[in-house]
C-alpha positions, -999 to 999 in steps of 0.1 A, spaced: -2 -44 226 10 -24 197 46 -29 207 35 -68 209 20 -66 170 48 -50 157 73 -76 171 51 -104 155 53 -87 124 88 -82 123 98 -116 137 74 -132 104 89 -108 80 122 -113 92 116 -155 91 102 -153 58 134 -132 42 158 -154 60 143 -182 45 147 -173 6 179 -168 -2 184 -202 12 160 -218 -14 172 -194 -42 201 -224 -46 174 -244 -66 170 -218 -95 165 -180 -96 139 -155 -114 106 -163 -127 98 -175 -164 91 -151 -193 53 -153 -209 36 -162 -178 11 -159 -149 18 -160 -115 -7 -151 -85 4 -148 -45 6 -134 -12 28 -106 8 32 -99 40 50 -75 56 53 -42 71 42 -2 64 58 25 76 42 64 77 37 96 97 10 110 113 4 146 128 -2 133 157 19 101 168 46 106 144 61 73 128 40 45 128 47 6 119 12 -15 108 16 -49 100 1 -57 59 -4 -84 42 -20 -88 6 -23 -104 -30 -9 -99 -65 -9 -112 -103 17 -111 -120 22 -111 -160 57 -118 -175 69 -107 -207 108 -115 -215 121 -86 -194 95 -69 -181 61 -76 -162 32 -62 -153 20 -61 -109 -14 -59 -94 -17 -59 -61 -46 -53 -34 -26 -50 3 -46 -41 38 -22 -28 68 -39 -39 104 -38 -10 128 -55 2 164 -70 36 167 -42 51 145 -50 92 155 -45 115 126 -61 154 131 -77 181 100 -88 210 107 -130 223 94 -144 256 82 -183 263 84 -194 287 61 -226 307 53 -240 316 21 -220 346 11 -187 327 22 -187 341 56 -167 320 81 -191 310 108 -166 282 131 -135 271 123 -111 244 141 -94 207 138 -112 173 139 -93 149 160 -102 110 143 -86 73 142 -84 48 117 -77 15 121 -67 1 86 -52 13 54 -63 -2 18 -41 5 -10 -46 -12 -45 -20 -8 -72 -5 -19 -106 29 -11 -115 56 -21 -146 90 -42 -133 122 -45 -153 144 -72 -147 178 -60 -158 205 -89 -146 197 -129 -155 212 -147 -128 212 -184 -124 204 -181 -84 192 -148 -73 174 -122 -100 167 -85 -92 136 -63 -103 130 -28 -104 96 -5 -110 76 20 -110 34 23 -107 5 38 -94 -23 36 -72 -47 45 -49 -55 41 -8 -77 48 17 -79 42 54 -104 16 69 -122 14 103 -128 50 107 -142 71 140 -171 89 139 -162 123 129 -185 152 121 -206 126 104 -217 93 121 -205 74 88 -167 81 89 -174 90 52 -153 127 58 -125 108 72 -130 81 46 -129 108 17 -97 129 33 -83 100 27 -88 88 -2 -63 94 -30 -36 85 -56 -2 78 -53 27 69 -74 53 43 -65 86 30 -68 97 -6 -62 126 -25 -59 135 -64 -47 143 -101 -54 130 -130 -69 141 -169 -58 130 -199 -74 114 -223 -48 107 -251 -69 71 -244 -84 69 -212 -62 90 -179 -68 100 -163 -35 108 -129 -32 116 -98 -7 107 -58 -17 109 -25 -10 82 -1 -17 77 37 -17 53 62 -24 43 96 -29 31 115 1 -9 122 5 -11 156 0 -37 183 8 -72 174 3 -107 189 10 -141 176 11 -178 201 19 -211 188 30 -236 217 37 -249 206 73 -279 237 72 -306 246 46 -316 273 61 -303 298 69 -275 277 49 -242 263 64 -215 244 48 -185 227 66 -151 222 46 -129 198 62 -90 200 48 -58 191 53 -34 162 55 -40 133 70 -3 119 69 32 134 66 52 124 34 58 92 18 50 56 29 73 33 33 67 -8 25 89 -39 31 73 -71 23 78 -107 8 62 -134 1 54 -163 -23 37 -164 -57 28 -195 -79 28 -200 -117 -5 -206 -137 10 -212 -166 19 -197 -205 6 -160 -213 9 -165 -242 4 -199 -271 42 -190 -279 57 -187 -251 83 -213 -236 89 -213 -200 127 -208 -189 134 -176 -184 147 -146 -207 
């Protein structure tokens, strides 16, 4: 089944980036001093400490704001997965600090939610085919989570939940009134987190779970479509830079 998803996924991806360069002949880039909203889809890549590398199929929406070389990205993008396994490891403690139980939590996710803005350059005006480069931030948390310690998920949920920062590179197409494009995104890793819930009053007990959830950095490829709303700005004249 999984292998099935992720040849889906590649065979749409693939379709979609075939498919733009040959409309970028109409006219390239978007237009400076406007809005643009669309969709993505594509594909996210990461590590786990317990299956490795992992492919999940994402899709998602953005807004886009022009300036004359620069814009400004939101995005919201959810990647589909099945049981993904990930392990921590817990500490229970008493009052004084004592370690009472330690160990490692074995739980699955099945989603991953990242939201993020970032700043684009575009450095090169080309008539057909115009490039874009950036940097931004954000933040991401998995979805779908087992029952861990908690019946809730909400440890698993917290572990996970964190900032990133990203870097971002790809091309835009002119597709009559749509602007096509293809990217590359990648971000920081995870890193160590830790979240306590005391689980006894008395005498008292608290469990710390820790760790990493996922090994270094996440990987995106994705394109997709995105449609102008019009000026930003009263002054602004559409046609590029």
């Amino acid at each position: 089944m999984r292998i099935l998803k992720q040849s889906l996924a590649l065979a749409a991806l693939g379709s979609l980036l075939v498919l733009a360069p040959a409309a970028a002949q109409q006219q390239g880039g978007t237009g400076a001093f406007k809005w643009y909203v669309g969709g993505q889809g594509g594909l996210i890549s990461f590590r786990t400490n317990v299956e490795g590398r992992e492919i999940m199929p994402a899709a998602g929406a953005h807004l886009l704001v022009t300036a004359k070389r620069t814009a400004l990205l939101l995005e919201v993008e959810h990647g589909f997965g099945s049981d993904e396994a990930t392990t921590t490891a817990f500490q229970v403690t008493d009052a004084n600090g004592n370690v009472v139980s330690s160990g490692t939590t074995a739980w699955t996710f099945q989603g991953i939610q990242r939201y993020s803005a970032a700043l684009l350059a575009y450095p090169i005006r080309n008539p057909n085919i115009q490039p874009f480069i950036g940097i931004g931030v954000g933040i991401m948390h998995t979805t779908g989570n087992s029952q861990g310690p908690f019946a809730d998920g909400s440890v698993e949920e917290d572990l996970s939940s964190s900032g990133f920062g990203m870097a971002i590179a790809g091309l835009e197409f002119r597709v009559g009134p749509f602007s096509a494009f293809g990217q590359y995104q990648i971000t920081t890793k995870q890193g160590f987190k830790s979240v306590s819930n005391v689980i006894q009053a008395s005498p008292e007990l608290t469990r710390t779970d820790f760790g990493e959830w996922t090994m270094g950095a996440f990987h995106t490829v994705s394109g997709g479509l995105r449609f102008s709303l019009g000026g930003s700005k009263e002054s602004g004249q559409a046609g590029g830079y």
